[in-house]
GUZA-90197 format. One line per field, with one value per residue (C-alpha): residue number from 1; residue in one letter; x, y, z. Coordinates in steps of 0.5 Angstrom, whole numbers, plus 500, padded with zeros to 3 digits. Example, Ala and Ser with C-alpha at 12.3 -4.5 7.8 and 13.67 -1.06 7.14 Angstrom:
REM GUZA-90197
n	c(1 | 2)
res	c(a | s)
x	c(525 | 527)
y	c(491 | 498)
z	c(516 | 514)
END
This chain:
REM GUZA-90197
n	c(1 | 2 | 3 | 4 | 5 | 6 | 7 | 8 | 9 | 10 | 11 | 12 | 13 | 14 | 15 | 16 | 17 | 18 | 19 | 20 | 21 | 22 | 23 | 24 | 25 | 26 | 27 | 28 | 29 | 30 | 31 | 32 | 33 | 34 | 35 | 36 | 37 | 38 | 39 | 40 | 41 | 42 | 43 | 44 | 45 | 46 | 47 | 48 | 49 | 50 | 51 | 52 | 53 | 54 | 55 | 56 | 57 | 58 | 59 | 60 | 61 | 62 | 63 | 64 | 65 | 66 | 67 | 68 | 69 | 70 | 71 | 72 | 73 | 74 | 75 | 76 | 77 | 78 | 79 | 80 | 81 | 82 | 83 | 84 | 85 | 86 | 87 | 88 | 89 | 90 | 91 | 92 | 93 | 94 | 95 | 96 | 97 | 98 | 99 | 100 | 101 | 102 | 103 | 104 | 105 | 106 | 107 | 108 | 109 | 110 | 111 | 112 | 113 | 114 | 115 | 116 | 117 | 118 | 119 | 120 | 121 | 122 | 123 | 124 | 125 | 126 | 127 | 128 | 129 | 130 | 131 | 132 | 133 | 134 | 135 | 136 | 137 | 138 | 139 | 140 | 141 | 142 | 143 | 144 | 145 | 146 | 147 | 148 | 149 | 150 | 151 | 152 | 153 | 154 | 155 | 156 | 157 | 158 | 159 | 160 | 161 | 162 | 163 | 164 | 165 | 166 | 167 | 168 | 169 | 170 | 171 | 172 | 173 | 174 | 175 | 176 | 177 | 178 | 179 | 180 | 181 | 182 | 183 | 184 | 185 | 186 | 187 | 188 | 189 | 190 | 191 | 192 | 193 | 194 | 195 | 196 | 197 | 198 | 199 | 200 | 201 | 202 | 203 | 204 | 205 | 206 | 207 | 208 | 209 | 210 | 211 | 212 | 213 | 214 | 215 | 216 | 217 | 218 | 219 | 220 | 221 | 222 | 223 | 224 | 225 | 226 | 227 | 228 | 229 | 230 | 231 | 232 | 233 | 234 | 235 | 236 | 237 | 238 | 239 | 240 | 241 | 242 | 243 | 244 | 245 | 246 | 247 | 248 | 249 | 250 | 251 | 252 | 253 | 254 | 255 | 256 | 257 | 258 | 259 | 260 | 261 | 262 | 263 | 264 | 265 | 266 | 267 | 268 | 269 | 270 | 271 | 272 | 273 | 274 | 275 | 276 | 277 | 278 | 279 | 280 | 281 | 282 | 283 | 284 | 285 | 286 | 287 | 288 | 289 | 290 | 291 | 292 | 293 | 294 | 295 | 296 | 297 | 298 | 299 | 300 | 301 | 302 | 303 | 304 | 305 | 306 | 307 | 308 | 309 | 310 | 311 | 312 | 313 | 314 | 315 | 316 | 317 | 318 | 319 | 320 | 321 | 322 | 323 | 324 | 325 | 326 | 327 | 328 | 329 | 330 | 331 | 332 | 333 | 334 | 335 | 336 | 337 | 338 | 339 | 340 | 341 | 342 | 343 | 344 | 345 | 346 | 347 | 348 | 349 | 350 | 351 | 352 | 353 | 354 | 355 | 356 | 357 | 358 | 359 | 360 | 361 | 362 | 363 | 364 | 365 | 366 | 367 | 368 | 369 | 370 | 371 | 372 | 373 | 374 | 375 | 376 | 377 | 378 | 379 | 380 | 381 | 382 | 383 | 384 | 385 | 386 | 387 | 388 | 389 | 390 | 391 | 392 | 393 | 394 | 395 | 396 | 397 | 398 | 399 | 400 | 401 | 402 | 403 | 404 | 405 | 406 | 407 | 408 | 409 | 410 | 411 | 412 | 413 | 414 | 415 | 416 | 417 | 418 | 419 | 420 | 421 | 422 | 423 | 424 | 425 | 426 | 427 | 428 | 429 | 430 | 431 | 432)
res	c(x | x | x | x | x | x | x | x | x | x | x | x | x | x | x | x | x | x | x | x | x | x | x | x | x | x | x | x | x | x | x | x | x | x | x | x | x | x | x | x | x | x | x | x | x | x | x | x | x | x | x | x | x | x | x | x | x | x | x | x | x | x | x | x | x | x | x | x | x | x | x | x | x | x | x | x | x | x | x | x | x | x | x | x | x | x | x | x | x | x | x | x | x | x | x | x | x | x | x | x | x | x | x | x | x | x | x | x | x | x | x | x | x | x | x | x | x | x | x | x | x | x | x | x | x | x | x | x | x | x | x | x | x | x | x | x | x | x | x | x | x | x | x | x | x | x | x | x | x | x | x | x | x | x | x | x | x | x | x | x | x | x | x | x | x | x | x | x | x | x | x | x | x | x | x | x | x | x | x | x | x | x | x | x | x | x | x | x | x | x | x | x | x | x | x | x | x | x | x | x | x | x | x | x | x | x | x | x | x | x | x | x | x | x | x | x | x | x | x | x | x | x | x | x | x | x | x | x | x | x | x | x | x | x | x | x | x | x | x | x | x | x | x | x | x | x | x | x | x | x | x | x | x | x | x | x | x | x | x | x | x | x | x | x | x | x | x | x | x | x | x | x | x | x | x | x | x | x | x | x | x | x | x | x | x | x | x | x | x | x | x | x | x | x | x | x | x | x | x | x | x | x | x | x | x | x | x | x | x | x | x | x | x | x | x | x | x | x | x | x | x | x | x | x | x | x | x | x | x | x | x | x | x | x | x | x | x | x | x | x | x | x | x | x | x | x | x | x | x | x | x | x | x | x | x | x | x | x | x | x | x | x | x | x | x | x | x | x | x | x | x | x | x | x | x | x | x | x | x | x | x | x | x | x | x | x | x | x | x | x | x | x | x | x | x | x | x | x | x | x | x | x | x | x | x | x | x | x | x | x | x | x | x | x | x | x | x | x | x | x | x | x | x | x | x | x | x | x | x | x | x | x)
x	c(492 | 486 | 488 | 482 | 481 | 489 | 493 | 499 | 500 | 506 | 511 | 516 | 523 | 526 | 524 | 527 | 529 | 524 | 524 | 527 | 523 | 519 | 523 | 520 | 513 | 515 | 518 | 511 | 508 | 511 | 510 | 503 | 502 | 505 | 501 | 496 | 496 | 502 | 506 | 503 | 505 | 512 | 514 | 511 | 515 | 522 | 521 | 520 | 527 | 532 | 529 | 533 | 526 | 522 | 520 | 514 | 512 | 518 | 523 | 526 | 529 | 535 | 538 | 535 | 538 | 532 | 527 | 522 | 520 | 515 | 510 | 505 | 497 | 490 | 484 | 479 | 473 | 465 | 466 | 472 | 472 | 472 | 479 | 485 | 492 | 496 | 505 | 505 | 512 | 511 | 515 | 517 | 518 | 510 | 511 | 516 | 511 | 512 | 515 | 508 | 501 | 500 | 504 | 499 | 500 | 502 | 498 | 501 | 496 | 498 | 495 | 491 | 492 | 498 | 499 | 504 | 510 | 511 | 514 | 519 | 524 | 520 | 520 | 526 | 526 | 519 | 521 | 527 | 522 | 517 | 524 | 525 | 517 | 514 | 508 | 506 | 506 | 501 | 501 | 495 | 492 | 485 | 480 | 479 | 486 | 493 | 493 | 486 | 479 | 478 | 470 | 465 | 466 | 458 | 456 | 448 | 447 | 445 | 450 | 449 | 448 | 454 | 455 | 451 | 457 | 462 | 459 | 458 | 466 | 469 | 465 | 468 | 474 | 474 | 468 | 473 | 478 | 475 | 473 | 480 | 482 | 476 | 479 | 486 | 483 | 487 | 484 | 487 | 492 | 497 | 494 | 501 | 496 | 500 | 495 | 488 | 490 | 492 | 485 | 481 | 485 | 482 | 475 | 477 | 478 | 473 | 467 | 471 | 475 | 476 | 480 | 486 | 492 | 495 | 495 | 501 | 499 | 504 | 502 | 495 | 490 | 482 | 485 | 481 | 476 | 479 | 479 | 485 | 489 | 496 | 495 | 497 | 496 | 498 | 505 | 505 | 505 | 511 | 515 | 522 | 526 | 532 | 529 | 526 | 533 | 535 | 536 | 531 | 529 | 527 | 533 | 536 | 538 | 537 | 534 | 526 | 521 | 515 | 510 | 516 | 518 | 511 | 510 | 516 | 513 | 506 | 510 | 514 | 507 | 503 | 509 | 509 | 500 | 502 | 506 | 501 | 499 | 492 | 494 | 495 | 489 | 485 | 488 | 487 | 480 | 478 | 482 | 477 | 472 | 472 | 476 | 482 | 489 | 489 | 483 | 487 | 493 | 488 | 485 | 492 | 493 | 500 | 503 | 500 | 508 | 510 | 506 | 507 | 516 | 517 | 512 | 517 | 524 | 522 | 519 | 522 | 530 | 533 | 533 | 537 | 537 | 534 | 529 | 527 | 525 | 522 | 517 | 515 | 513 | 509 | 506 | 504 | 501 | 497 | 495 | 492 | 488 | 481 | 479 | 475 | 478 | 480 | 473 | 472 | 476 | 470 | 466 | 471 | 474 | 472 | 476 | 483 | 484 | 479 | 475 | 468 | 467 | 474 | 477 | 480 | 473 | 471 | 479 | 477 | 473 | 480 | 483 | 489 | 495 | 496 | 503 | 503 | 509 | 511 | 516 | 520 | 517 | 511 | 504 | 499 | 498 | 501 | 496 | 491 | 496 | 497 | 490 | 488 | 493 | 490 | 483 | 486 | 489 | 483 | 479 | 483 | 487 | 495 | 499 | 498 | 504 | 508 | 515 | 517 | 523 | 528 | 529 | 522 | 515 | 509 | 512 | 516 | 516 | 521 | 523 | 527 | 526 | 531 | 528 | 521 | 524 | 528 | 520 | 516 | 521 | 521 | 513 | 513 | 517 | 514 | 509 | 515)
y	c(470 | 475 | 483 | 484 | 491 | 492 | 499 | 500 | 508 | 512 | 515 | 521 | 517 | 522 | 525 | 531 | 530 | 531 | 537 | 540 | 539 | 547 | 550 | 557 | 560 | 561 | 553 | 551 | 555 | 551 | 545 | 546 | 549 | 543 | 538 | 533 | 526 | 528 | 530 | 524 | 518 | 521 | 522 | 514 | 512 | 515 | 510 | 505 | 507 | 504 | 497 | 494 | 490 | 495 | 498 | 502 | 503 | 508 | 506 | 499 | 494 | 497 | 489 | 484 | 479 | 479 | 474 | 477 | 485 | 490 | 495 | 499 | 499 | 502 | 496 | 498 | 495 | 496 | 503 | 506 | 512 | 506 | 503 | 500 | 502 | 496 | 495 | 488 | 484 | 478 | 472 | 473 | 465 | 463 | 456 | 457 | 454 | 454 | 448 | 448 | 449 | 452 | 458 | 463 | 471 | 476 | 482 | 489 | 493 | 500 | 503 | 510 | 516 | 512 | 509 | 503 | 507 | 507 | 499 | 502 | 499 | 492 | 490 | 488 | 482 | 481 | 481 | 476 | 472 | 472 | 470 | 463 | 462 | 465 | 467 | 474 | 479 | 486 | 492 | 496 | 503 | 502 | 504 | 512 | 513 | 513 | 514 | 509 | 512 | 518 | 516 | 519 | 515 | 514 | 512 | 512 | 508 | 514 | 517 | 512 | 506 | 503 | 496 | 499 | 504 | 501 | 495 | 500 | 503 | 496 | 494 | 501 | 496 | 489 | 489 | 492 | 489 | 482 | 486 | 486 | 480 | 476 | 482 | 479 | 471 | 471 | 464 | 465 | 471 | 472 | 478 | 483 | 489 | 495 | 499 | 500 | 495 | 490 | 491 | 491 | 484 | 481 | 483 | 480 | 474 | 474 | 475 | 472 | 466 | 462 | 468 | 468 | 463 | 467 | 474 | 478 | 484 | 489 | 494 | 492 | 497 | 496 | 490 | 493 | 497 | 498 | 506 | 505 | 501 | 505 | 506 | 513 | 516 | 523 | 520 | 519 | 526 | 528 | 520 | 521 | 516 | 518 | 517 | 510 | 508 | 509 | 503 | 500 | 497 | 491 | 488 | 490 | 484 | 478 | 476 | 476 | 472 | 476 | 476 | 480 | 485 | 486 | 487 | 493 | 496 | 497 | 500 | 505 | 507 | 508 | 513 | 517 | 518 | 521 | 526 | 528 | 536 | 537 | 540 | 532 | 530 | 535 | 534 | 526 | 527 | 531 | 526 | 520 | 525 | 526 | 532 | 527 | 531 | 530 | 535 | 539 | 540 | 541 | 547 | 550 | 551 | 553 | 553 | 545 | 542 | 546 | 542 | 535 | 537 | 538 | 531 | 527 | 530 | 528 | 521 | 519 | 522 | 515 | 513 | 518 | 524 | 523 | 518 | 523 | 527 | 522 | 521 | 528 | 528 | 522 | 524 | 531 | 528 | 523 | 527 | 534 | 529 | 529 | 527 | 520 | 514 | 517 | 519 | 512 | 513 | 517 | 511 | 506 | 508 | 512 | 518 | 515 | 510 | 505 | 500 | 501 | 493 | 491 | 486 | 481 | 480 | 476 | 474 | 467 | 466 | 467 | 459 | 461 | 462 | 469 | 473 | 480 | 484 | 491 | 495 | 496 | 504 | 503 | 507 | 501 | 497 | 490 | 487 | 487 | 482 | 478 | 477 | 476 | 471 | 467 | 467 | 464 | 459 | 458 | 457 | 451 | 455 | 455 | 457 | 464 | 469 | 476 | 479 | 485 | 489 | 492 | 500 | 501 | 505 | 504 | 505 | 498 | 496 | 502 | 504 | 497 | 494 | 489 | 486 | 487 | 483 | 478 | 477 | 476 | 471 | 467 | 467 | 466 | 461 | 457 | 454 | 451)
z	c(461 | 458 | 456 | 454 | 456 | 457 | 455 | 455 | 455 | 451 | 455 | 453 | 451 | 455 | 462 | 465 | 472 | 477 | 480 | 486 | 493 | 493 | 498 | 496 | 495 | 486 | 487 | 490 | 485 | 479 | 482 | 483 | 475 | 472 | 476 | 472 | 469 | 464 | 470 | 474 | 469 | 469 | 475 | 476 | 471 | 474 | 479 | 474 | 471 | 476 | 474 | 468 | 467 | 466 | 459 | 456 | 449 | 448 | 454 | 452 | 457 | 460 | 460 | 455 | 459 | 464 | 463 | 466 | 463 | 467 | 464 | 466 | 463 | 465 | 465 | 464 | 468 | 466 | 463 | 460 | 465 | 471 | 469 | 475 | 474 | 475 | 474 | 471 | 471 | 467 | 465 | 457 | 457 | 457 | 457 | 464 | 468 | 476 | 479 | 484 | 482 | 489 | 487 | 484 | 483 | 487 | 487 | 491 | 494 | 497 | 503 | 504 | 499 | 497 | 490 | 487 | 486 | 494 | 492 | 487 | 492 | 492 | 486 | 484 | 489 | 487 | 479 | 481 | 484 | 477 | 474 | 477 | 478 | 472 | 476 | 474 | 480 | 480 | 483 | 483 | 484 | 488 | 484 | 487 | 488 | 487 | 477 | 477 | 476 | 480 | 480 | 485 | 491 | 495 | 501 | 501 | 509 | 513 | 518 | 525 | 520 | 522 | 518 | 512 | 512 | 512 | 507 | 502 | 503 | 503 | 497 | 493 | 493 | 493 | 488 | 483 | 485 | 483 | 478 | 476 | 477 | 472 | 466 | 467 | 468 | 474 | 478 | 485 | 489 | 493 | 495 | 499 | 502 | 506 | 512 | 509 | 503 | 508 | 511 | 504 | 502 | 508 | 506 | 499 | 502 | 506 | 502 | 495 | 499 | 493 | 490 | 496 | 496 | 501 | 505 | 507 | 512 | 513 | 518 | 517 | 519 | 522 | 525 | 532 | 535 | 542 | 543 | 548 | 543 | 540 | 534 | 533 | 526 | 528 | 527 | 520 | 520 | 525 | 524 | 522 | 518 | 521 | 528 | 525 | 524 | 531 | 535 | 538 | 546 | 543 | 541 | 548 | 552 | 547 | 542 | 543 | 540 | 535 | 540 | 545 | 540 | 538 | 546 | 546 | 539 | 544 | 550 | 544 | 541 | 547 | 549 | 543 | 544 | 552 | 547 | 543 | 541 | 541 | 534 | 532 | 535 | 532 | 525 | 526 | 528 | 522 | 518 | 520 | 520 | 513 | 512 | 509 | 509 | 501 | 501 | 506 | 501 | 495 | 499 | 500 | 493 | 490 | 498 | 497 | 494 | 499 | 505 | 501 | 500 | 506 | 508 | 503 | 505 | 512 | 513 | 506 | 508 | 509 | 501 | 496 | 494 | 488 | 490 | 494 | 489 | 485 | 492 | 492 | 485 | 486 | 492 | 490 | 483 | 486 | 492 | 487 | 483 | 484 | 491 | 491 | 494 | 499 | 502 | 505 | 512 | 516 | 513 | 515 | 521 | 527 | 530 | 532 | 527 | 531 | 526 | 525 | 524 | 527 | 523 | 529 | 530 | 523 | 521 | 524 | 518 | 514 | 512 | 508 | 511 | 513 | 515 | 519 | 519 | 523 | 524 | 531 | 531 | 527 | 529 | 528 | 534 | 534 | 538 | 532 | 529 | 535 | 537 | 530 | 530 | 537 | 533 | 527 | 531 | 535 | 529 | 527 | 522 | 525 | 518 | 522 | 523 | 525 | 523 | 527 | 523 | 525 | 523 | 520 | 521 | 519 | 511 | 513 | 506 | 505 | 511 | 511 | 504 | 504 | 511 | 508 | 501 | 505 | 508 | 502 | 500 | 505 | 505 | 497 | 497 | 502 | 496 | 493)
END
């Protein structure tokens, strides 16, 4: 594999403890001050820490007897200011050859404004996975987002050219996101996207199909562009995990195929949408119009931390106490850094999350297989994957499928890891 522009940062041996969740304006204010990069790697690397495979320049393996040891590095793509980075976890054995040569790596891409660390929970499965393979699995940071380059995002196609526009926003990713993958002299991906990375994993595949293996979309978003669908992202504003955890109709009576679960997820959602305050429409509109929440929080200044805590005590209460601080750093660092990705979302999607260039309308054009998951209360509409799914199967493609998993949102990757873990496994290993 190549490493060429491949460098892996120092970290300090000994971290502090994230802080506490600002709860108070002073608290707010020294979460702001010591927001930045420094600050933005150790809270990543907090994450990290819980793995015993993972190691940094001056953090060994907590376990030499792993197999596999994960790190974190910047590649660098055309120019030193334009870099990914990318968590690796790699077989140390290199001669260890997977048992198939349909198996390829996996590549990890977040959602919207969000960035690798939100799979911490993930990624021992997906180690034990390396271990007994020895294909490499990578998480990445979207160029403009997350700890990658925050380069100036540009889109030059004027306001009502609509296809141009969102051309232009898809080609910020995917081009270097191929990019990345010819510096790491990968041949072909297994390519694990959540919500707008779910999204941007299709269009890879769809204009590099020669680079995808597999695609695996949890909660996609952009799947339609039906304005009376139910999506609803003012929920991720008002979603609690604790709700999320709460029985759900959909295993009432029986057990129920995909499709039907898929069906009670759309009747809670569309119940939810009837509740909305025009508070949440107003805020989800400037969100799709470009005004992104993270420039929202960046404008609040030393009350941001304060805005973002009380977002991660409340969507994200169902793991510890200490992860949840660790959330909170993360989030606040990546979500104070300059904004840049983040501005594809008006170019992308209309107001209310309703695709510009709907993605069940070219899926057809997709030949490998391609699985969806959703949780049982998540906010983005399952009837993207359902319809999807039809159009795959008509196109001559049957190797098309959709999970529904129990107790989780549209974060289902966290809401309900062991589930989501379970998941990915059964579609890794269906290569063997």
């Amino acid at each position: 594999m190549a490493t060429d522009g491949i460098r892996v940062e120092a970290t300090t041996s000994t971290l502090p403890p994230a802080r506490e969740i600002p709860g108070s304006f002073v608290s707010s204010v020294k979460s702001w001050w010591a927001a930045g990069e420094k600050d933005s790697a150790a809270a990543e690397e907090r994450l990290f820490r819980a793995l015993p495979f993972f190691q940094s320049s001056t953090w060994p393996r907590q376990s030499n007897v792993q197999p596999i040891t994960a790190t974190s590095s910047r590649v660098t793509l055309s120019t030193p200011k334009r870099y990914i980075n990318t968590f690796s976890i790699t077989h140390n054995n290199p001669a260890h050859k997977p048992p198939t040569a349909n198996t390829s790596p996996v590549v990890v891409l977040h959602g919207y404004g969000a960035g690798l660390g939100f799979f911490f929970r993930n990624f021992g499965t997906l180690g034990n996975w390396v271990s007994r393979t020895g294909m490499p699995v990578y998480a990445l940071d979207w160029l403009g987002m997350g700890r990658s380059a925050r380069v100036p995002f540009v889109v030059k196609a004027k306001r009502h050219d609509y296809e141009n526009r969102v051309h232009e926003a898809e080609s910020f990713f995917v081009d270097s996101l191929e990019e990345w993958r010819v510096k790491m002299g990968l041949e072909k991906m297994t390519l694990v996207g959540h919500s707008l990375g779910a999204y941007l994993s299709v269009v890879y595949a769809l204009r590099y199909p020669s680079r995808v293996s597999k695609l695996v979309l949890l909660s996609p978003a952009g799947m339609l562009g039906d304005p009376n669908s139910t999506t609803s992202p003012a929920r991720e504003l008002t979603d609690d995990q604790q709700e999320l955890e709460s029985p759900s109709h959909s295993t009432a009576g029986g057990k129920k195929t995909s499709s039907e679960r898929a069906k009670d997820v759309r009747d809670e959602q569309k119940k939810e949408k009837e509740k909305e305050s025009r508070t949440r429409k107003v805020f989800t509109y400037l969100w799709e119009e470009g005004v992104s929440p993270f420039s929202i929080v960046r404008g609040l200044g030393v009350f941001g931390p304060m805005l973002v805590g009380r977002y991660a005590s409340r969507r994200f209460s169902g793991i510890s106490d200490e992860e949840t601080r660790n959330m909170n750093d993360y989030i606040l660092n990546i979500t104070l850094a300059k904004g840049s990705g983040e501005y594809c979302i008006s170019h992308i999607l209309a107001p209310f999350a309703v695709a510009r260039m709907p993605l069940v309308d070219r899926i057809h054009e997709v030949k490998v297989p391609v699985a969806f998951v959703y949780g049982e209360h998540d906010w983005m509409d399952p009837l993207g994957g359902l319809q999807s799914i039809e159009r795959l199967k008509a196109a001559g493609n049957d190797n098309a499928r959709i999970y529904v998993v129990d107790k989780a949102g549209h974060h289902v990757y966290l809401d309900n890891s062991e589930a989501v873990n379970d998941t990915l496994m059964k579609e890794l290993y269906t290569d063997f």
